[in-house]
C-alpha positions in Angstrom: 3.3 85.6 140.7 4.8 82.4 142.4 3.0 78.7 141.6 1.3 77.4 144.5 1.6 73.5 145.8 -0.4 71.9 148.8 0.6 69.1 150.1 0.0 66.6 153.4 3.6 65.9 154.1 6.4 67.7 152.2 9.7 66.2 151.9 12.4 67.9 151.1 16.0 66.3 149.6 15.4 63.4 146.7 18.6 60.9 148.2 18.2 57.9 149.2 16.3 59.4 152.9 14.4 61.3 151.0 13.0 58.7 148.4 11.8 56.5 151.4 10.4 58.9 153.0 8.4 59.9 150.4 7.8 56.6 149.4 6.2 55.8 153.3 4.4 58.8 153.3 2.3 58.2 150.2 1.7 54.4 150.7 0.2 55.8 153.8 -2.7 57.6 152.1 -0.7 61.0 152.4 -0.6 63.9 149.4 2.7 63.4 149.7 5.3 66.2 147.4 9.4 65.8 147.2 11.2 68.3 146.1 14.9 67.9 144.8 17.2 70.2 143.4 18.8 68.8 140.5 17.2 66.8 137.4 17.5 63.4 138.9 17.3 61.8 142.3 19.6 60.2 144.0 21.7 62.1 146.3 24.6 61.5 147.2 24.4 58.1 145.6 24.2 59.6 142.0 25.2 63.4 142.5 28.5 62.6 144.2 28.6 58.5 143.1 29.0 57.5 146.6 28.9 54.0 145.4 28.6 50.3 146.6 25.8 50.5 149.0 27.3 50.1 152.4 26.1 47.6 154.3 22.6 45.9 155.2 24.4 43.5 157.4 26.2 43.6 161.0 29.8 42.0 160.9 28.8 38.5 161.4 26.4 38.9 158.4 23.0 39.1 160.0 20.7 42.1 157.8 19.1 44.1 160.0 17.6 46.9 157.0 14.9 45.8 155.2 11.7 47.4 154.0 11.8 49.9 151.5 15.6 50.0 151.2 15.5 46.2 150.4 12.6 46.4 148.1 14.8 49.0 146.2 17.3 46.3 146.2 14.9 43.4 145.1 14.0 45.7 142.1 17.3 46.8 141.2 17.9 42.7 140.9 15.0 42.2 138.9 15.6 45.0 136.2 19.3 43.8 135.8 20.6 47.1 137.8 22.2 45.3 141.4 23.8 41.9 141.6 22.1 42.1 145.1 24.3 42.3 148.4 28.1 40.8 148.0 30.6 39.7 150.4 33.2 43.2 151.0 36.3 41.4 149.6 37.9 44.9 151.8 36.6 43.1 154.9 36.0 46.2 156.4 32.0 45.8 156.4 30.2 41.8 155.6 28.5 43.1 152.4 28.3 46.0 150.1 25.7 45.8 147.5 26.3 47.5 144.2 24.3 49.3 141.7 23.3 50.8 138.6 23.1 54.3 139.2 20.9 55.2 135.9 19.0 52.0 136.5 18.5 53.4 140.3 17.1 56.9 138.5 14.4 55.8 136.8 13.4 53.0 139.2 12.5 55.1 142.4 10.7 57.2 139.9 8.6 54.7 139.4 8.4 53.4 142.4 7.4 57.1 144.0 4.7 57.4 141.3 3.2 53.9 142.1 2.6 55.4 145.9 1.2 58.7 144.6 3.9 61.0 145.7 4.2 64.4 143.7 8.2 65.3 142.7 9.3 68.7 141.8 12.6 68.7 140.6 14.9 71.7 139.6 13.5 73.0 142.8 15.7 74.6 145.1 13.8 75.2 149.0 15.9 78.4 149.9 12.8 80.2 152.1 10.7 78.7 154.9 7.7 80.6 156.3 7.3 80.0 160.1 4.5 80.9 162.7 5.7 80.4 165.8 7.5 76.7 166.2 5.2 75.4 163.1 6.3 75.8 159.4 3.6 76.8 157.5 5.1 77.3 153.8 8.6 76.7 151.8 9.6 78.8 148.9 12.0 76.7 146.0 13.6 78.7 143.5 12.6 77.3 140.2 13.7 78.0 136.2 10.1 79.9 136.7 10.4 81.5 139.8 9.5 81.1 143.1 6.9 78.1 144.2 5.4 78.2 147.5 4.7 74.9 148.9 2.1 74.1 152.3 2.3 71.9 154.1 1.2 70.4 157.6 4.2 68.0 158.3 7.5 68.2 156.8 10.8 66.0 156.5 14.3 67.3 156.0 16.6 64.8 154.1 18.5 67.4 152.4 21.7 65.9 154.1 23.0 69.5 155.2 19.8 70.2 157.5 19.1 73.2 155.3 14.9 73.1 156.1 15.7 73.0 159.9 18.5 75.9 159.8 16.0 77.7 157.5 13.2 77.6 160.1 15.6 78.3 163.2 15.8 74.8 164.6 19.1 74.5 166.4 21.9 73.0 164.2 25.5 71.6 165.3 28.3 70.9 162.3 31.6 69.3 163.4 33.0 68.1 165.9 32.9 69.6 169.4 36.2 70.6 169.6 36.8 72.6 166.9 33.7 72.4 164.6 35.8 70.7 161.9 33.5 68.2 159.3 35.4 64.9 157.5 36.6 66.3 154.4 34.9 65.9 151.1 35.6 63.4 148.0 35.6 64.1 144.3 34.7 60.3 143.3 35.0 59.2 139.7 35.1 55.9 137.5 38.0 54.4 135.5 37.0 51.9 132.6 39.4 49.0 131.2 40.6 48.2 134.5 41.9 44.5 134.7 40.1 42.9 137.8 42.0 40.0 138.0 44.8 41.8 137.6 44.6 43.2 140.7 42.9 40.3 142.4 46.5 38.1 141.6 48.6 41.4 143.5 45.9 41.2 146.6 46.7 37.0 146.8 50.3 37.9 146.1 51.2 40.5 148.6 48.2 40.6 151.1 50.3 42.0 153.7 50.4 45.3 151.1 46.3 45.3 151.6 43.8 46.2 154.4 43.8 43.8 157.1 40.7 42.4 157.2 40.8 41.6 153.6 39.4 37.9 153.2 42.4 36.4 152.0 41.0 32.6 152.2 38.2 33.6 150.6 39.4 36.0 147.9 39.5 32.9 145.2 35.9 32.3 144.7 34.7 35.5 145.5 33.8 38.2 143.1 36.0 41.4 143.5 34.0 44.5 145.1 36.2 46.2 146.7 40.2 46.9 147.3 41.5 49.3 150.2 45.9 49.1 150.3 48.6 49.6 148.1 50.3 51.3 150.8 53.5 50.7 149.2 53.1 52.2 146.1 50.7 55.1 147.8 53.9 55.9 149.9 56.3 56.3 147.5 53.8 58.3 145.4 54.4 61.6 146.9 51.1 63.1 146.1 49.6 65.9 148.0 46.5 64.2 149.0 46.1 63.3 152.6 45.6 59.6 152.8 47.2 56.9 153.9 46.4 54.0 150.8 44.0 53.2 148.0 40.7 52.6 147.9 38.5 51.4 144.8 35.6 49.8 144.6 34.4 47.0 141.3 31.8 48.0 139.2 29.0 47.5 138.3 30.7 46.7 134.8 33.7 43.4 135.2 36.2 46.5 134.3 35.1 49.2 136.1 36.1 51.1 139.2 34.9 53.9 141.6 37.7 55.5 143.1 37.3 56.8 146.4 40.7 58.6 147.1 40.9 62.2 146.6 39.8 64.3 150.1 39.5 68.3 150.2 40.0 69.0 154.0 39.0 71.9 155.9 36.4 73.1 153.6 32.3 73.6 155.1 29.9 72.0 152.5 26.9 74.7 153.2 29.4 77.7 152.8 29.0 78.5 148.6 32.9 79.8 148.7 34.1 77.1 150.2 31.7 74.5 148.2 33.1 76.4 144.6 37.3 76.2 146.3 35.9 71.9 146.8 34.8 71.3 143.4 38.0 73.3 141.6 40.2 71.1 144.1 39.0 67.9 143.7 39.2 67.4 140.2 43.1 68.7 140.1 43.1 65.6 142.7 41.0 63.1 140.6 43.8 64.3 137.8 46.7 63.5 140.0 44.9 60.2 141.1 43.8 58.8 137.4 47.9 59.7 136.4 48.9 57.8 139.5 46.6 54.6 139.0 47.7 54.5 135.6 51.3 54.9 136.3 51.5 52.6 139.7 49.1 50.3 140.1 49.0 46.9 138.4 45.5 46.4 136.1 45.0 50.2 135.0 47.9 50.5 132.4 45.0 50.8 129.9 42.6 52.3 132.1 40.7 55.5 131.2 38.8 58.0 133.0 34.5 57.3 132.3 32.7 60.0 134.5 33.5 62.5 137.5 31.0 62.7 139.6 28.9 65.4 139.0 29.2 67.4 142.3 31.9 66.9 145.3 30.6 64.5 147.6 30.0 65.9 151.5 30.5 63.5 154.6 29.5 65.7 156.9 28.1 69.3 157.4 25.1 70.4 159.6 22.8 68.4 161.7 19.6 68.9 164.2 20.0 69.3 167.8 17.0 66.7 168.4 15.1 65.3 171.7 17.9 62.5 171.5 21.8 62.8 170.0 22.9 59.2 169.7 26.8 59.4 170.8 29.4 56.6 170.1 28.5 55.2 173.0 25.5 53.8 172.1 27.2 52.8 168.3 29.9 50.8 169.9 28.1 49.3 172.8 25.3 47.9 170.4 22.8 50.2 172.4 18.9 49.2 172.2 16.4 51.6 173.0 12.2 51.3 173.7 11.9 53.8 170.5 14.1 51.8 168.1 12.6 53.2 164.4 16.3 51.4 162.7 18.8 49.2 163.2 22.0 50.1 161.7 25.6 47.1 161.6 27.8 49.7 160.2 31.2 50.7 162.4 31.9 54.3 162.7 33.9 55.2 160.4 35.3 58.7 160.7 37.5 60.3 157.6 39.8 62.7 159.7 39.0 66.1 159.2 42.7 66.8 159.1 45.0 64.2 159.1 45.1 61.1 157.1 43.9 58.3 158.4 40.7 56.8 158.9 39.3 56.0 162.8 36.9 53.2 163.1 35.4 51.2 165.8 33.4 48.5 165.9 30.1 47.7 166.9 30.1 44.8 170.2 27.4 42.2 171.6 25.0 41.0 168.2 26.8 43.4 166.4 23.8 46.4 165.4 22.9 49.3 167.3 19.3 51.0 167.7 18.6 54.3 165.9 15.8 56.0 168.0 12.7 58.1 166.8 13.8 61.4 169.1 17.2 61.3 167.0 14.6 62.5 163.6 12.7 65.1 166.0 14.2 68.5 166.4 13.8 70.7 168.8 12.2 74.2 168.6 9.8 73.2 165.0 6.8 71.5 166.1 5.6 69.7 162.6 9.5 68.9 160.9 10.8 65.4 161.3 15.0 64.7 160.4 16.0 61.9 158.2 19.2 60.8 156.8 22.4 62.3 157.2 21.2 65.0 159.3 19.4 63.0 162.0 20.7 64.2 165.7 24.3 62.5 166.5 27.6 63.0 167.7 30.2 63.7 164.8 31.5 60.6 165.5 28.1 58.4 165.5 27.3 60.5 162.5 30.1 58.5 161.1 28.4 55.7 160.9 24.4 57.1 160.1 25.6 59.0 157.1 25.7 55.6 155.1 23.0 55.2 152.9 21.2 52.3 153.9 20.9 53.7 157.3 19.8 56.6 155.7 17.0 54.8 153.5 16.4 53.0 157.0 15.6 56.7 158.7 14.1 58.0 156.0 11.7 55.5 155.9 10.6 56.0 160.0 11.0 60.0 159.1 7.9 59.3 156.6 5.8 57.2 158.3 6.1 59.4 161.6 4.6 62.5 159.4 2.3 60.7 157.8 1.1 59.2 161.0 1.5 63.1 162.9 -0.5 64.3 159.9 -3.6 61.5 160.0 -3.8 61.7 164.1 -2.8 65.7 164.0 -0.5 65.7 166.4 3.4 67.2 166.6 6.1 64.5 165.4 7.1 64.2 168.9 3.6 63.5 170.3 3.4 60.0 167.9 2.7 56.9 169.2 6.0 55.4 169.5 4.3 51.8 169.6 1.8 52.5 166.7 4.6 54.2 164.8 6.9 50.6 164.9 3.8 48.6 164.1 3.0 50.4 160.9 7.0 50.0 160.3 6.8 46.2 160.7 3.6 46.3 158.6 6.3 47.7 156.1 9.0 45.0 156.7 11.1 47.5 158.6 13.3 45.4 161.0 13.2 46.8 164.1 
């Protein structure tokens, strides 16, 4: 016989979206469950160690994410686990804010028990029961068998859209043309890495470094972040298709994430192609560690510390909602009457076969609107979208996969259910005014 949960608002995925969705819910007053399917939360940010946070700030340095994303931040500070946000010594985004990741664990642990919130981990949702447009019940698979969890409202930050497929909501993945996702990225960390090492090549040869690196600045700035090499990436001959080197400082003074390998042309919800990802991109993180170690100045005594636990994923399914916010609206700084979060990242698409990297950047005060109808769906009448798989083009999806957008959704994707659930009404009946207030109330900037 299965266990049985009840719950106000259920949300599914415990990443970043998730966490603050959760979070909003039960500060609401809402019985409030998340359900996650490994033994810590996280997402992306700790399953696949997409790592600095990237970015709270529009190019000219104005933050336009607060509320629960930055509280996460202010806590991080005060426990020792973030330095708080830092200037992108890349250049390609103002600030990037690092992070403890096992610090980060515990902490939003914490902070969901403070507001009340119920977490199952270990829980897989593989079942949704549906009547009509409403879902009524998810299954998880557990270590104990199957839980059925009710709910009245529900929100899917599970990244691949896997609660909306599940209840027959309409889904895109890809781009139009050919349905082809960014590629995935094996990410791992390198300890005895000599910083300043590097920092002397960057001031030495900065025409061998990203453009946008802040050269006049680079002397009394703290080293986050390097993107270039090109040179020695050229002449390295490795099978990985990329055009340079990107690593990014610590949280430790000798310590890197590496952000280079890419497995192209793989889908991250197909479980054959997901198994072919994982096998192929740690022969890459192999290839890349050698190479480092081999070619590039500061990691002759370097060392491998951890591979991330799972590949991470880009880019995979999404909801067809009321609204699909298109690079258009990204690039011309868009605003719109049901603004939920504001978002200064550029898109930033990983090409899905090729090498390079296309960005564009974001014009006028330099932040465009996210609004609500991108987290409604169409076709479920009580499921709200938050996070990664929110309703966008591929290429605008390049820029509100980044985490603190996806805190910033996540926190609207809760406080719309919670507020559906107290007025009993469908997600895309809420008051769009009441809905910002009560996100102002929770030092949202909107």
């Amino acid at each position: 016989m299965s266990l049985k949960f009840r719950a106000d608002v259920v949300v599914a995925g415990g990443g970043p979206a998730g966490i603050c969705a959760a979070i909003a819910a039960g500060r609401l007053g809402c019985n409030t469950l998340l359900i996650e399917r490994y033994g810590f939360l996280g997402g992306m940010s700790t399953i696949a160690g997409v790592y600095p946070w990237m970015t709270f700030h529009t190019e000219q340095g104005r933050q336009v994410i607060y509320g629960i994303a930055q509280e996460i931040v202010d806590r991080l500070v005060e426990s020792g686990g973030s330095p708080g946000h830092l200037r992108d010594t890349i250049g390609f985004v103002h600030t990037v804010t690092p992070f403890d990741g096992e610090i980060f664990k515990l902490l939003v642990l914490d902070m969901l028990r403070e507001a009340g919130v119920k977490v199952l981990l270990h829980s897989f949702v593989d079942e949704v029961a549906a009547v009509g447009n409403r879902i009524k019940s998810v299954r998880a698979a557990t270590k104990g068998g199957k839980v059925d969890i009710a709910a009245d409202m529900f929100v899917d930050a599970t990244g691949d859209a896997d609660l909306a497929f599940l209840a027959g909501a309409p889904v895109f993945k890809g781009r139009d043309s050919d349905q082809q996702m960014q590629p995935m990225t094996m990410k791992f960390r390198m300890r005895g890495v000599d910083t300043p090492a590097i920092k002397e090549r960057i001031l030495a040869e900065p025409e061998n470094f990203y453009p946008k690196t802040p050269i006049d600045e680079l002397h009394e700035l703290p080293l986050t972040g390097i993107q270039g090499f090109y040179r020695e990436w050229q002449q390295s001959g490795l099978p990985i298709k990329r055009d340079q080197v990107l690593l990014f400082v610590g949280p430790e003074h000798d310590e890197v994430l590496v952000n280079c390998t890419r497995v192209q042309g793989l889908d991250g919800t197909d479980v054959e192609d997901l198994t072919r990802a994982e096998e192929e991109g740690r022969r890459q993180v192999m290839m890349m560690a050698r190479f480092l170690k081999e070619c590039i100045p500061g990691f002759e005594q370097a060392v491998i510390s951890s591979v991330a636990p799972q590949i991470g994923i880009r880019e995979t399914r999404r909801i067809d909602g009321l609204y699909s916010l298109g690079a258009e609206d990204v690039i011309e700084g868009r605003k719109f009457a049901d603004v939920i979060a504001k978002s200064g990242y550029p898109i930033d698409i990983h090409d899905p076969s090729g090498a390079g990297v296309t960005a564009a950047w974001i014009k006028g005060d330099g932040a465009y609107d996210i609004p609500y109808r991108c987290l409604v769906p169409r076709g479920v009448d009580n499921l709200l979208a938050a996070g990664r798989c929110i309703s966008t083009s591929h290429e605008a999806l390049a820029t509100t996969r980044l985490t603190p957008s996806c805190m910033a959704t996540g926190q609207a994707a809760g406080t719309a259910a919670a507020l559906a659930f107290q007025a009993q009404v469908r997600p895309a009946e809420v008051d769009i005014n009441e809905l910002q207030q009560a996100l102002r109330r929770q030092n949202a900037y909107i």
